[in-house]
PQR file with spaces between the fields and no chain letter, atoms N, CA, C, O and H, PARSE charges and radii, in Angstrom:
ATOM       1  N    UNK     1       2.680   14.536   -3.439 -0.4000 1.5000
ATOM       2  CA   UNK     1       3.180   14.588   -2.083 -0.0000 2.0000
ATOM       3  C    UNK     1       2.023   14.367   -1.119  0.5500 1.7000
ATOM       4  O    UNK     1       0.943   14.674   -1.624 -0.5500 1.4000
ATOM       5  N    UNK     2       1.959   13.950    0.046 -0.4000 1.5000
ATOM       6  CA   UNK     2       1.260   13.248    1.118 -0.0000 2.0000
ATOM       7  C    UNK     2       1.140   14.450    2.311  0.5500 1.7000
ATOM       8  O    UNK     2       1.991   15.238    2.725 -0.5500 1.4000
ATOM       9  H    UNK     2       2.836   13.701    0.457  0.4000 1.0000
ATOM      10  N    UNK     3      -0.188   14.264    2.662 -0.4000 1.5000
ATOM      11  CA   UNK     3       0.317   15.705    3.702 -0.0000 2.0000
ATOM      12  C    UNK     3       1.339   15.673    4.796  0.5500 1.7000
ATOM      13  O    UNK     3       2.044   14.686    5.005 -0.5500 1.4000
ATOM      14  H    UNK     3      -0.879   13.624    2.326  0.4000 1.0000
ATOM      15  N    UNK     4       1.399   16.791    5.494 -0.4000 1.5000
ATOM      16  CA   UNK     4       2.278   17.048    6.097 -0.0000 2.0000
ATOM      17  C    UNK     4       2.038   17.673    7.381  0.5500 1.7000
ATOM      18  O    UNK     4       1.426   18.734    7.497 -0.5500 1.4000
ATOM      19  H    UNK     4       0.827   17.594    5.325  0.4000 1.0000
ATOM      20  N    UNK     5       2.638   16.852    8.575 -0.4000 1.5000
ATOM      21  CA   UNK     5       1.951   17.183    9.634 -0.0000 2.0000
ATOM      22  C    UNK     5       2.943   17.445   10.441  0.5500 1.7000
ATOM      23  O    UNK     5       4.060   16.937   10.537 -0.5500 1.4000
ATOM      24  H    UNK     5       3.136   15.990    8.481  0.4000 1.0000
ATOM      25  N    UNK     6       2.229   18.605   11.231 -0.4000 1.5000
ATOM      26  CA   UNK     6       3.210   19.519   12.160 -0.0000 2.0000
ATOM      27  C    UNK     6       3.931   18.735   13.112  0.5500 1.7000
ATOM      28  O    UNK     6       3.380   17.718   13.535 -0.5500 1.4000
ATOM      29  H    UNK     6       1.322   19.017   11.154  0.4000 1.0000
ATOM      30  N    UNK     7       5.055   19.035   13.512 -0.4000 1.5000
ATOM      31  CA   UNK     7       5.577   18.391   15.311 -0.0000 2.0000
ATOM      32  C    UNK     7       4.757   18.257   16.180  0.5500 1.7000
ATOM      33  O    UNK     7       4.468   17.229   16.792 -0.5500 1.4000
ATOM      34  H    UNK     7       5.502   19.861   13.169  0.4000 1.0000
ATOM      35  N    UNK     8       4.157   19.734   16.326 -0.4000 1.5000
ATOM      36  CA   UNK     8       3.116   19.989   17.216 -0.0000 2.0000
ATOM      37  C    UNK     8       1.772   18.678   17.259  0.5500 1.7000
ATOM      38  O    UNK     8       1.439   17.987   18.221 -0.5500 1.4000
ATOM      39  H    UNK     8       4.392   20.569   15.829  0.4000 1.0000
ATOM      40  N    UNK     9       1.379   18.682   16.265 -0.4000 1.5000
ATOM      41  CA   UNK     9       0.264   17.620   15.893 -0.0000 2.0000
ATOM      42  C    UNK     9       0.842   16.648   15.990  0.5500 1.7000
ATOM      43  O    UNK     9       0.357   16.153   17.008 -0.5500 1.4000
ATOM      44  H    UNK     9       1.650   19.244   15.483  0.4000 1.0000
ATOM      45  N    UNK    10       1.836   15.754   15.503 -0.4000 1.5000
ATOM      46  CA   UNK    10       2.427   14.580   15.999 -0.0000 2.0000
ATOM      47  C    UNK    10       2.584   14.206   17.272  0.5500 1.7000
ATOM      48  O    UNK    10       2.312   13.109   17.758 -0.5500 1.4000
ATOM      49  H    UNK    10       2.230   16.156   14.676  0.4000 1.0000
ATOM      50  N    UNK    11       3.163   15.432   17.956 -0.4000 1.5000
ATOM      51  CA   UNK    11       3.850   15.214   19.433 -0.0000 2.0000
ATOM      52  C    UNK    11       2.471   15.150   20.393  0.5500 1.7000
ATOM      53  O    UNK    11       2.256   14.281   21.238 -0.5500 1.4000
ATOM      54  H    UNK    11       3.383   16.324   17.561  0.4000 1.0000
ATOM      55  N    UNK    12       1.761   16.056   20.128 -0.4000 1.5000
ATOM      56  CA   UNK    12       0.361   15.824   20.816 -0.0000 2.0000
ATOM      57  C    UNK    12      -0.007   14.432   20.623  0.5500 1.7000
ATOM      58  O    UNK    12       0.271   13.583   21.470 -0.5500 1.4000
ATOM      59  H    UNK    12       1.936   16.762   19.441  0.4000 1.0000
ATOM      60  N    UNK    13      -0.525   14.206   19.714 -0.4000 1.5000
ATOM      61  CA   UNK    13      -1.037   12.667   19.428 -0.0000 2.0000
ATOM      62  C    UNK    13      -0.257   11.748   20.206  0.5500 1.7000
ATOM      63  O    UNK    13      -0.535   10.962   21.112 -0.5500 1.4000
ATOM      64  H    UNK    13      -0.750   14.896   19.027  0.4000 1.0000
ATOM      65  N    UNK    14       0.701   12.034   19.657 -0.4000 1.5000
ATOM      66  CA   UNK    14       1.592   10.446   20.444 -0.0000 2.0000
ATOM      67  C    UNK    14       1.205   10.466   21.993  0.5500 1.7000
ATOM      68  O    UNK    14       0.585    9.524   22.487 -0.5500 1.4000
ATOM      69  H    UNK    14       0.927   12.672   18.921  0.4000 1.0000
ATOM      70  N    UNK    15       1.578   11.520   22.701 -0.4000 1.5000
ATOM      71  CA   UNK    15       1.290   11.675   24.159 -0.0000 2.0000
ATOM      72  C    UNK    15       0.535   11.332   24.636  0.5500 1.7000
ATOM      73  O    UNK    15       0.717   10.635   25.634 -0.5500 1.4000
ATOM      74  H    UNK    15       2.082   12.285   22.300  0.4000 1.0000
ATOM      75  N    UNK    16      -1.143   11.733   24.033 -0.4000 1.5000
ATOM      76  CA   UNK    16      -2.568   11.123   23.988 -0.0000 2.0000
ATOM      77  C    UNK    16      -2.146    9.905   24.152  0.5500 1.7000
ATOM      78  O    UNK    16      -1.703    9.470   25.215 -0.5500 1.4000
ATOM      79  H    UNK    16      -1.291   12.298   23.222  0.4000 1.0000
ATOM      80  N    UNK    17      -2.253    9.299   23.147 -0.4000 1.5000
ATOM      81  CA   UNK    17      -2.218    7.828   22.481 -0.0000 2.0000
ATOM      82  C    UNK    17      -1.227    7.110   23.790  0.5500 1.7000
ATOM      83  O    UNK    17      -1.519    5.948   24.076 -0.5500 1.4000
ATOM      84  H    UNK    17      -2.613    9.653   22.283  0.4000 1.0000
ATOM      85  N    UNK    18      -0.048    7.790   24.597 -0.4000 1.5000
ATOM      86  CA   UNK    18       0.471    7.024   25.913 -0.0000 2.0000
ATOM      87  C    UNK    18      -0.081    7.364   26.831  0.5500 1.7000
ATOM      88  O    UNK    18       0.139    6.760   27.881 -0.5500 1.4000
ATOM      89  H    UNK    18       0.189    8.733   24.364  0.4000 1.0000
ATOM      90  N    UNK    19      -1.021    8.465   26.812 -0.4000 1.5000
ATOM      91  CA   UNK    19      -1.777    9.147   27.657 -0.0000 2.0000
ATOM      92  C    UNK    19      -2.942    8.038   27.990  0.5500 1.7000
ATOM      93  O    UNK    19      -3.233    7.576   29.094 -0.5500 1.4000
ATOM      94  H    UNK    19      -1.200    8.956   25.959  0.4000 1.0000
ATOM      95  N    UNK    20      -3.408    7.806   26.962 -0.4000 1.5000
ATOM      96  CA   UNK    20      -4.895    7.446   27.404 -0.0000 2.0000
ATOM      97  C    UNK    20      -5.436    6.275   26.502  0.5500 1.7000
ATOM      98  O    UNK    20      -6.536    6.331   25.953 -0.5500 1.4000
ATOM      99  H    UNK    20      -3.172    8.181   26.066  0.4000 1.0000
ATOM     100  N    UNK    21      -4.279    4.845   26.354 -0.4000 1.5000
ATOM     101  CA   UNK    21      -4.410    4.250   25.455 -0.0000 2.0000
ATOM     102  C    UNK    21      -5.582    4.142   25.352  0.5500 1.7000
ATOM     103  O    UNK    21      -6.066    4.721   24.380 -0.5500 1.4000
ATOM     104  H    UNK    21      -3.385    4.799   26.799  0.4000 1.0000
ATOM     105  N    UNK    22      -6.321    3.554   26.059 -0.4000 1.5000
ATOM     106  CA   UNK    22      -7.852    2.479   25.766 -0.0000 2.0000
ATOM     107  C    UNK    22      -8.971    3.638   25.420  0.5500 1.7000
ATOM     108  O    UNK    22     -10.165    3.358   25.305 -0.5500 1.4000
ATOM     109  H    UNK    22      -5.928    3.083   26.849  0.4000 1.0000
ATOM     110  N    UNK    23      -8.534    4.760   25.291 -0.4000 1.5000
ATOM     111  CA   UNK    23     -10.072    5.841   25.322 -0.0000 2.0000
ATOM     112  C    UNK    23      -9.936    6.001   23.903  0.5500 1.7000
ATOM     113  O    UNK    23     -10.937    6.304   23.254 -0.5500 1.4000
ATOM     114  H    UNK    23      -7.565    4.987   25.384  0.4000 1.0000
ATOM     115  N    UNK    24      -8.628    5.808   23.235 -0.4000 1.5000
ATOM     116  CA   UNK    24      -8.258    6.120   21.604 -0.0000 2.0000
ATOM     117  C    UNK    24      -9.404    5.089   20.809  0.5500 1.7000
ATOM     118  O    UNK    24     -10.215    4.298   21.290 -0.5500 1.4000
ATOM     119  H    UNK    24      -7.815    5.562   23.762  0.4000 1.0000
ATOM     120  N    UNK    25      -9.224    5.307   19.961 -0.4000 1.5000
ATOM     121  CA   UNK    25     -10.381    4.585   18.956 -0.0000 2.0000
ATOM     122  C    UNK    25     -10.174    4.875   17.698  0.5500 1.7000
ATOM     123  O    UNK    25      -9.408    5.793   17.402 -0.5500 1.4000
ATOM     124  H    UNK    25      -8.565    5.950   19.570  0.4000 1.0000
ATOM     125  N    UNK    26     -10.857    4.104   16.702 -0.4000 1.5000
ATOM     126  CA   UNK    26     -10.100    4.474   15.592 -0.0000 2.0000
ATOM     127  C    UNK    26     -11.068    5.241   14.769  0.5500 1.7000
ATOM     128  O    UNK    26     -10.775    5.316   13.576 -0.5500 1.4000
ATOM     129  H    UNK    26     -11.479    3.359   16.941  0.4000 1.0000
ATOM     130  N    UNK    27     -11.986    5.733   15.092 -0.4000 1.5000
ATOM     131  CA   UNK    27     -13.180    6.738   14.904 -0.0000 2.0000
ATOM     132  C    UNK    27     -13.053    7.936   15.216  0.5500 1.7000
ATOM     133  O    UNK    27     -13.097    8.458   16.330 -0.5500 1.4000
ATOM     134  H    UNK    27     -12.224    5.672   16.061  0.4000 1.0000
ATOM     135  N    UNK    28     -12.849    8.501   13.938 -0.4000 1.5000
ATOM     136  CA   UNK    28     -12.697   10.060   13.848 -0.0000 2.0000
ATOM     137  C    UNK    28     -13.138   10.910   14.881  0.5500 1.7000
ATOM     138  O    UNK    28     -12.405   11.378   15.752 -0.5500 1.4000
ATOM     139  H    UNK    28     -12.813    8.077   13.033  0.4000 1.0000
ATOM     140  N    UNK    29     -14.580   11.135   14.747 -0.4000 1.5000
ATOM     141  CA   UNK    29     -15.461   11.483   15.903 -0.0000 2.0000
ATOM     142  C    UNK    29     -15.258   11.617   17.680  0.5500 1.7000
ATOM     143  O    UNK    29     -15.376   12.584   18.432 -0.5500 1.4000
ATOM     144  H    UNK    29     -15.175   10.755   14.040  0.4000 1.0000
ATOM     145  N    UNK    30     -14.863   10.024   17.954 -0.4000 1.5000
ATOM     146  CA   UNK    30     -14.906    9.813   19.282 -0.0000 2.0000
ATOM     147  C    UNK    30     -13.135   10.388   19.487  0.5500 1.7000
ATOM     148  O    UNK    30     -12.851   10.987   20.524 -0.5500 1.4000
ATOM     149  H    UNK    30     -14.767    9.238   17.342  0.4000 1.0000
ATOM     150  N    UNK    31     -12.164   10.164   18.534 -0.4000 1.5000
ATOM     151  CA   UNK    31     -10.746   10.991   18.641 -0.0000 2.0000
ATOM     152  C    UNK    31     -11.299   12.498   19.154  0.5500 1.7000
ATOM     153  O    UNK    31     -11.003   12.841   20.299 -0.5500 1.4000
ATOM     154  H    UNK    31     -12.394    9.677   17.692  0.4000 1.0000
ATOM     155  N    UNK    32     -12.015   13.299   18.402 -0.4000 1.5000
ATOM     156  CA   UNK    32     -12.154   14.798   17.955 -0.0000 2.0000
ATOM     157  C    UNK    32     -12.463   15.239   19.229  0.5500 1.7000
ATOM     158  O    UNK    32     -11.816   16.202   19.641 -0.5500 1.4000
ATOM     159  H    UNK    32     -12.256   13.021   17.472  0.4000 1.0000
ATOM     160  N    UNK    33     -13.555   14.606   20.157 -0.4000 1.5000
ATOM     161  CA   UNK    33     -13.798   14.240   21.281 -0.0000 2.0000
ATOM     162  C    UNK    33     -12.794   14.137   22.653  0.5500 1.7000
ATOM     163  O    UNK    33     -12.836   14.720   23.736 -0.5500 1.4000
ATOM     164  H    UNK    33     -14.080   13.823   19.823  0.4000 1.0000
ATOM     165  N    UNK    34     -12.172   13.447   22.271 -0.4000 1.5000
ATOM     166  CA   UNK    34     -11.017   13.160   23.442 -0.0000 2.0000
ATOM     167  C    UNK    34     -10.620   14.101   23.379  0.5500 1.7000
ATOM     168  O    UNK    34     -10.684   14.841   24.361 -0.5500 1.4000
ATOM     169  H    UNK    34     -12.138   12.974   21.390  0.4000 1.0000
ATOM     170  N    UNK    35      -9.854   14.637   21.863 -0.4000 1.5000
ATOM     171  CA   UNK    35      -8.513   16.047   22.278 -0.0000 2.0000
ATOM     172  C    UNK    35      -9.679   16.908   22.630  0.5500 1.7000
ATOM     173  O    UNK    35      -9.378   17.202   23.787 -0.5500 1.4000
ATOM     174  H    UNK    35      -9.801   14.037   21.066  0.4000 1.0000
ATOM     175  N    UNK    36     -10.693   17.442   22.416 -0.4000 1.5000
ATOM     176  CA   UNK    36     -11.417   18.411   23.164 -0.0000 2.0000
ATOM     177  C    UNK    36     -11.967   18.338   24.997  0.5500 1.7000
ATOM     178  O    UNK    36     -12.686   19.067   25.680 -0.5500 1.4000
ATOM     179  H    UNK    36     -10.938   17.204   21.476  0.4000 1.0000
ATOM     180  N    UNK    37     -11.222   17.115   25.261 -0.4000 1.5000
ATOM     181  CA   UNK    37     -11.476   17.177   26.552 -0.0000 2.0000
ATOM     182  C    UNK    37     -10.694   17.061   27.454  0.5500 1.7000
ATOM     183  O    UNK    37     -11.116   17.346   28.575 -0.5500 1.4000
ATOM     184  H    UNK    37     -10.638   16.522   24.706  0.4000 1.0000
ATOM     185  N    UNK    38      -9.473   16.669   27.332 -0.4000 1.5000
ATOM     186  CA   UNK    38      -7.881   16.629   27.399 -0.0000 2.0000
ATOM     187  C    UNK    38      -7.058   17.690   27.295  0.5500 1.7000
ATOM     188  O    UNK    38      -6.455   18.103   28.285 -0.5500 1.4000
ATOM     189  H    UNK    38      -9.131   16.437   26.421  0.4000 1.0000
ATOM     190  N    UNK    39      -6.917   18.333   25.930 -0.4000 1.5000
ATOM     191  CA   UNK    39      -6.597   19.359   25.183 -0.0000 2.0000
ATOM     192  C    UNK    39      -7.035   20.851   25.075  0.5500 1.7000
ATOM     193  O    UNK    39      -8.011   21.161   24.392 -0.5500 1.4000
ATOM     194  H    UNK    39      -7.407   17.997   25.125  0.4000 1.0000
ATOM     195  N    UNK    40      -6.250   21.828   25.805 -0.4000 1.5000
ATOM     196  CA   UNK    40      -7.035   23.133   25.395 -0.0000 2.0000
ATOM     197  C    UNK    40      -6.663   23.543   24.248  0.5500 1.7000
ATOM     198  O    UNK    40      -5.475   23.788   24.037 -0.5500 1.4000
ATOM     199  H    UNK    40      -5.458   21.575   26.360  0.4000 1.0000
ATOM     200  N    UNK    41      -7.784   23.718   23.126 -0.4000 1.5000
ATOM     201  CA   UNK    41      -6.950   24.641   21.940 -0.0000 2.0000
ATOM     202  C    UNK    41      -7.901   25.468   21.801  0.5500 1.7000
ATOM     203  O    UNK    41      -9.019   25.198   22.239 -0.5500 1.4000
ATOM     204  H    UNK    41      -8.749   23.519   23.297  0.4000 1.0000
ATOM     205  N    UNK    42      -7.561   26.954   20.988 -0.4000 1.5000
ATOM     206  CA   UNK    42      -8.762   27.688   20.876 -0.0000 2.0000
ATOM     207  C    UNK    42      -9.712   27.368   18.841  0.5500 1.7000
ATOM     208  O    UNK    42     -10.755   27.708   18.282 -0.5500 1.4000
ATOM     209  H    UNK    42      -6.653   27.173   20.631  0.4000 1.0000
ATOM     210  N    UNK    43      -8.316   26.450   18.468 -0.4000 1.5000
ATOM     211  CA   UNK    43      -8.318   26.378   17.032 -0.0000 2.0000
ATOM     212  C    UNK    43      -9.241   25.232   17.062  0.5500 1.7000
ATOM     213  O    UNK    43      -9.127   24.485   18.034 -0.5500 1.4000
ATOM     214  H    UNK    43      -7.470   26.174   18.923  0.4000 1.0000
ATOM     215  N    UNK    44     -10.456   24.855   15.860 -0.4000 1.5000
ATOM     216  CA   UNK    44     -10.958   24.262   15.497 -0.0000 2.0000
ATOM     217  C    UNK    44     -10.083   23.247   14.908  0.5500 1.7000
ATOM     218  O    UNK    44      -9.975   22.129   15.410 -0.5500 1.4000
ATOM     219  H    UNK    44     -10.548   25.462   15.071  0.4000 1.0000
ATOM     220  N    UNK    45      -9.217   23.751   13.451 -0.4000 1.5000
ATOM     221  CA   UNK    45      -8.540   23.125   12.308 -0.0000 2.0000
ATOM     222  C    UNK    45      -7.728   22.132   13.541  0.5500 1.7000
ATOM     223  O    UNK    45      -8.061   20.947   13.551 -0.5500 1.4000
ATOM     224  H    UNK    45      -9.305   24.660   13.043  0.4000 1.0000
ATOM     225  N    UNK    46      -6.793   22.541   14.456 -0.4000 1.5000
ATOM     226  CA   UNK    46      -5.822   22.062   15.008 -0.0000 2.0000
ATOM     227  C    UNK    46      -6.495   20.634   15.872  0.5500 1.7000
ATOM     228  O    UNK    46      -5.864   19.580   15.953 -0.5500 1.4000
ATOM     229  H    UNK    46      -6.522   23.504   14.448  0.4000 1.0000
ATOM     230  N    UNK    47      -7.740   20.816   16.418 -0.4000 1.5000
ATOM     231  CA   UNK    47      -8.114   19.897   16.943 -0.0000 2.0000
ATOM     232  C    UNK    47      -8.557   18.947   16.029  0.5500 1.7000
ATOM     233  O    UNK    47      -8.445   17.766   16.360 -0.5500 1.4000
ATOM     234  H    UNK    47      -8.253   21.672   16.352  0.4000 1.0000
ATOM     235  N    UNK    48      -9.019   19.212   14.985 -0.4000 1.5000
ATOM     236  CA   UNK    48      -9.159   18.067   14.030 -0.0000 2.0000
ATOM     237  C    UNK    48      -7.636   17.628   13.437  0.5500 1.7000
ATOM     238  O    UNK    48      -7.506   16.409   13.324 -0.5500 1.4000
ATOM     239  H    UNK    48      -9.109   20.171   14.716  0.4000 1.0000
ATOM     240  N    UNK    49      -6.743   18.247   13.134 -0.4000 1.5000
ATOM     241  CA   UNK    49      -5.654   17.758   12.601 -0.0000 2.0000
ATOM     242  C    UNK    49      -5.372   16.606   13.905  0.5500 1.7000
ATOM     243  O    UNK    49      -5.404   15.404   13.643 -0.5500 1.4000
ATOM     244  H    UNK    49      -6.848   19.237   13.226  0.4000 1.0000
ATOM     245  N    UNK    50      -5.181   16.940   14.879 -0.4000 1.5000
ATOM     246  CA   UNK    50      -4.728   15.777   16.455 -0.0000 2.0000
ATOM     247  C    UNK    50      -5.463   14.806   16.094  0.5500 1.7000
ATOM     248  O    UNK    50      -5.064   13.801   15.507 -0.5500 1.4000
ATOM     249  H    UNK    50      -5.155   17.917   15.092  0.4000 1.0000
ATOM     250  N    UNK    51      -7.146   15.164   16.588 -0.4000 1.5000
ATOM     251  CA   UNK    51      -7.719   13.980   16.176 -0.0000 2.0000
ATOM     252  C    UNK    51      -7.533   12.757   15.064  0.5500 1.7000
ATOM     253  O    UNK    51      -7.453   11.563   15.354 -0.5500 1.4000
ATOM     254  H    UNK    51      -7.470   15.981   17.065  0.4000 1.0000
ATOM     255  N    UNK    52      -7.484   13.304   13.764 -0.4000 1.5000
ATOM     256  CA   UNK    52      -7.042   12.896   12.360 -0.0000 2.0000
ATOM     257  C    UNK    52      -5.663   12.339   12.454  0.5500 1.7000
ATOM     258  O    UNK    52      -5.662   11.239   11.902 -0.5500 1.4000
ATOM     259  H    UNK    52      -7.549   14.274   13.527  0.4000 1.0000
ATOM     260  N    UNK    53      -4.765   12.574   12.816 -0.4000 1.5000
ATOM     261  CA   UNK    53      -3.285   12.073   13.294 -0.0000 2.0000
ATOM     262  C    UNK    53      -3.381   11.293   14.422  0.5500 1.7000
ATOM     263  O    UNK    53      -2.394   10.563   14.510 -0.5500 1.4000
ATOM     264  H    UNK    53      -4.766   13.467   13.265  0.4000 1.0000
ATOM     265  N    UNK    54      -4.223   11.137   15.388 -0.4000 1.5000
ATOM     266  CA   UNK    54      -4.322   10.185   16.205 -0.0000 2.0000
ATOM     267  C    UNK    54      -5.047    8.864   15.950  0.5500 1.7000
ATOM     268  O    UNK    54      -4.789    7.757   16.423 -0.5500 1.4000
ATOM     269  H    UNK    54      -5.025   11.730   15.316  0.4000 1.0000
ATOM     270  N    UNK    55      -6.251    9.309   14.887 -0.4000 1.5000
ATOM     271  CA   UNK    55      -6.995    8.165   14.581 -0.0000 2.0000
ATOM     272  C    UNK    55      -6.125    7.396   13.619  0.5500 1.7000
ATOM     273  O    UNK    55      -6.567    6.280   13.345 -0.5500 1.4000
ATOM     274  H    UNK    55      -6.461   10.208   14.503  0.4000 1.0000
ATOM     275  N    UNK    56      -4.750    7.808   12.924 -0.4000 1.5000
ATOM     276  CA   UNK    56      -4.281    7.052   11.864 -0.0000 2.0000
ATOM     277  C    UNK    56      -3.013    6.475   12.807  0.5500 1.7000
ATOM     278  O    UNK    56      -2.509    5.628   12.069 -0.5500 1.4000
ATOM     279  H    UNK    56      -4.391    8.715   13.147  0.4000 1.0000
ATOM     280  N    UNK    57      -2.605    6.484   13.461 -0.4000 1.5000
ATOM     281  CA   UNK    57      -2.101    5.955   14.709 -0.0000 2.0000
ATOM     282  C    UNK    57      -2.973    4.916   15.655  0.5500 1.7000
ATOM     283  O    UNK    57      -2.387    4.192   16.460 -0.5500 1.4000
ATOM     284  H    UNK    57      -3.014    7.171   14.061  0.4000 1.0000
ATOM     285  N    UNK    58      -3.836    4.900   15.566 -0.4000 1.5000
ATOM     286  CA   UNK    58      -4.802    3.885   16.813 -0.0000 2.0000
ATOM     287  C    UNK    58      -4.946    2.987   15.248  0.5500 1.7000
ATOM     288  O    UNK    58      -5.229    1.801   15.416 -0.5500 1.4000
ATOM     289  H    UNK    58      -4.312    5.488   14.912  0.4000 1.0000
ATOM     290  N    UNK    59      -4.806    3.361   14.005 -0.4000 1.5000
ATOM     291  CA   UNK    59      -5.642    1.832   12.940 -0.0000 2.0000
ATOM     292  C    UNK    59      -4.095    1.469   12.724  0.5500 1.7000
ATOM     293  O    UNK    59      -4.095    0.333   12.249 -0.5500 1.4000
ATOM     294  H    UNK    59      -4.576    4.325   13.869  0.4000 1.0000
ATOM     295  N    UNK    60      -2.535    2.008   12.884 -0.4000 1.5000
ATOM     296  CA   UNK    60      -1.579    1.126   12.424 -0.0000 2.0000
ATOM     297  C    UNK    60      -1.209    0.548   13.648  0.5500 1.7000
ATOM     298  O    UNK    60      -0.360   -0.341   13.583 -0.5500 1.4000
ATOM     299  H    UNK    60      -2.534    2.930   13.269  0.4000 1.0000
ATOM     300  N    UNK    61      -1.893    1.019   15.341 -0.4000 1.5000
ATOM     301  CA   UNK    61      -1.400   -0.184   16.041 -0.0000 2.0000
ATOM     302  C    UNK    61      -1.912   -1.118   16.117  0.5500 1.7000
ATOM     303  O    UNK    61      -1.349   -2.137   16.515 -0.5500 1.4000
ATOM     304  H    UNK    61      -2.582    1.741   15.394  0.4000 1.0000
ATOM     305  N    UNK    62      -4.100   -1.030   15.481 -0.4000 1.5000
ATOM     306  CA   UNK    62      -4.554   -2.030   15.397 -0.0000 2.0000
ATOM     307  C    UNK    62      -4.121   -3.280   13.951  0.5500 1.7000
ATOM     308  O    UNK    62      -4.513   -4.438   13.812 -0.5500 1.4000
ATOM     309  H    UNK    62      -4.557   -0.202   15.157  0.4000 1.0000
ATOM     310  N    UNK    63      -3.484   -2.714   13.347 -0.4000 1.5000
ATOM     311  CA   UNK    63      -3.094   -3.504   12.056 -0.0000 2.0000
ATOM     312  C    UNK    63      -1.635   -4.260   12.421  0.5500 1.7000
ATOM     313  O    UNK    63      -1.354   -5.345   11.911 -0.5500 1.4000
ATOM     314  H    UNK    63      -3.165   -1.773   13.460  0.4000 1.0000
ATOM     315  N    UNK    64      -0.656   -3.506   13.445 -0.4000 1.5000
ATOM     316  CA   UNK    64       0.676   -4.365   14.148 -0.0000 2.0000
ATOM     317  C    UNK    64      -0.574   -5.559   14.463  0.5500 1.7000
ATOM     318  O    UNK    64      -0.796   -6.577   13.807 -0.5500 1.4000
ATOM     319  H    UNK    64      -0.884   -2.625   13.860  0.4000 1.0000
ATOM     320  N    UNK    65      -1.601   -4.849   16.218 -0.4000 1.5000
ATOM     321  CA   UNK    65      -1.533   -5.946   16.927 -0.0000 2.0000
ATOM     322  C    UNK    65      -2.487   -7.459   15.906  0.5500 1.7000
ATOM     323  O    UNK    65      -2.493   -8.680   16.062 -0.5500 1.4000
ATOM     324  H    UNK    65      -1.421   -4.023   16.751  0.4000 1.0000
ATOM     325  N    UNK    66      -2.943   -6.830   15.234 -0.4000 1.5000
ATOM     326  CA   UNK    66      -3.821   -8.174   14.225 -0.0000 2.0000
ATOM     327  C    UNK    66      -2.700   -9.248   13.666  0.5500 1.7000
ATOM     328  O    UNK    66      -2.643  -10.430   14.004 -0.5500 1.4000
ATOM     329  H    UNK    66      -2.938   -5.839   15.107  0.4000 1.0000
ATOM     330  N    UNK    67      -1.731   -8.511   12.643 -0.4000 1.5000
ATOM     331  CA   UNK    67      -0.196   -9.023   12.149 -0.0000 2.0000
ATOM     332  C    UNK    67       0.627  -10.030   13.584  0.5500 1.7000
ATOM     333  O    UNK    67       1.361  -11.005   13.422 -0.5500 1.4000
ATOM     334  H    UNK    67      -1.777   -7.550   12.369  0.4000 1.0000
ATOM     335  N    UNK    68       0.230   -9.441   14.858 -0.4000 1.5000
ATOM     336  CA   UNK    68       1.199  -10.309   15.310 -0.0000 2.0000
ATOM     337  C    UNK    68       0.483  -11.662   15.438  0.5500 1.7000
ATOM     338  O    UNK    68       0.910  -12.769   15.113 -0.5500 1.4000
ATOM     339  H    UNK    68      -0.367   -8.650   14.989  0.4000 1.0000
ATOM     340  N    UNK    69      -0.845  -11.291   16.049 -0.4000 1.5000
ATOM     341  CA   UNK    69      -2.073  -12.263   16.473 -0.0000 2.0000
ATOM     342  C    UNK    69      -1.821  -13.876   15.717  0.5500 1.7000
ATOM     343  O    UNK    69      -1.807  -15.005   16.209 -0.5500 1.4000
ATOM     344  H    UNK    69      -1.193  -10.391   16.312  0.4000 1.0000
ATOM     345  N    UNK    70      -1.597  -13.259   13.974 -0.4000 1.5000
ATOM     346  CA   UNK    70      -1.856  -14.123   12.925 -0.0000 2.0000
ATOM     347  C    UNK    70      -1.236  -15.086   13.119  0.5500 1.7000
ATOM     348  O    UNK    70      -1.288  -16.025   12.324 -0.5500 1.4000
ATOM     349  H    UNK    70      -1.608  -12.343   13.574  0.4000 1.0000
């Protein structure tokens, strides 16, 4: 089985990701970054789960927009 990710963590991400297209990136790091500056959480784990769920979201819209490009 594949992990499994909260509403919470989904629904955040997505928002980001309409929030603030062009600041997204598909680099772990510079994600982890954004939700810590955007985002109040007091949780470590949770801000990496957003980040981590957002960065796999910014590489399947970069893999649509490449697919359409072609």
């Amino acid at each position: 089985m594949g992990k499994v990710r909260t509403s919470l963590v989904k629904r955040t991400a997505r928002r980001l990701l309409e929030l603030y297209p062009d600041e997204v990136s598909t680099n772990f790091e510079e994600n982890k970054e954004l939700v810590k500056k955007y985002v109040y959480l007091k949780s470590k784990k949770l801000r990496n789960q957003i980040a981590g769920y957002l960065t796999h979201l910014a590489k399947l819209r970069a893999r649509e927009e490449s697919q359409v490009q072609q």
